[in-house]
N, C-alpha and C positions, 0 to 999 in steps of 0.2 A: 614721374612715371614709376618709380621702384616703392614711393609710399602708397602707391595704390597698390600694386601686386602684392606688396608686405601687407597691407588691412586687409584685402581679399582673400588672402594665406591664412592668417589669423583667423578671420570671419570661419572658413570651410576647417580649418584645425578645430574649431571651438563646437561646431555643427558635429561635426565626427565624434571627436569627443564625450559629446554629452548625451548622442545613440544609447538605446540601451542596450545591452548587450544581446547577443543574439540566445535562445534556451537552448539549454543542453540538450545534444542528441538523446532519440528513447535507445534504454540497454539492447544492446544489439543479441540475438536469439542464440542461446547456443544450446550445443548436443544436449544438454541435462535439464532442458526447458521442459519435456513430458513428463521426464522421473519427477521433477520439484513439482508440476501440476499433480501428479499422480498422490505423490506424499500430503500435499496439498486435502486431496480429496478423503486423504486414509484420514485424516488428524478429523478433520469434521465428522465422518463416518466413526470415529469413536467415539467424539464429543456424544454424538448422536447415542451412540449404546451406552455410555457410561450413565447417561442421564435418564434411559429406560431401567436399565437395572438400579438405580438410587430410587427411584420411583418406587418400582416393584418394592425392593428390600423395606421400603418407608411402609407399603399397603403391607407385605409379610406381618412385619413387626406390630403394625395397631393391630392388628385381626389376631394376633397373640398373645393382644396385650386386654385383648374384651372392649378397644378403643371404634370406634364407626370409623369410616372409610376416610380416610385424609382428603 
């Protein structure tokens, strides 16, 4: 009787064991979730103008230089 409980013991030991693990909880929200989305949005919003103005400055520059349009 006890070599049966013990294989049975073992069997569900080895079943649990080799589960995968459960995933990690998502970050839980806190106060400064807006401000970081906000910043978030400022960073792209300049990506945005830094790359209109590089443009422009590039078209300034040929049309100075007697070059056609880029």
């Amino acid at each position: 009787m006890g070599l049966k409980i013990s294989t049975l013991a073992v069997a569900v030991l080895f079943t649990v064991g080799c589960s995968a693990p459960p995933p990690p909880p998502p970050p839980a929200k806190t106060v400064f979730d807006p401000l970081t989305q906000n910043l978030e949005r400022a960073r792209d919003v300049q990506k945005t103008v830094d790359a209109n103005a590089d443009d422009t400055r590039k078209a300034v520059q040929a049309q100075e230089n007697g070059d056609t349009a880029p």
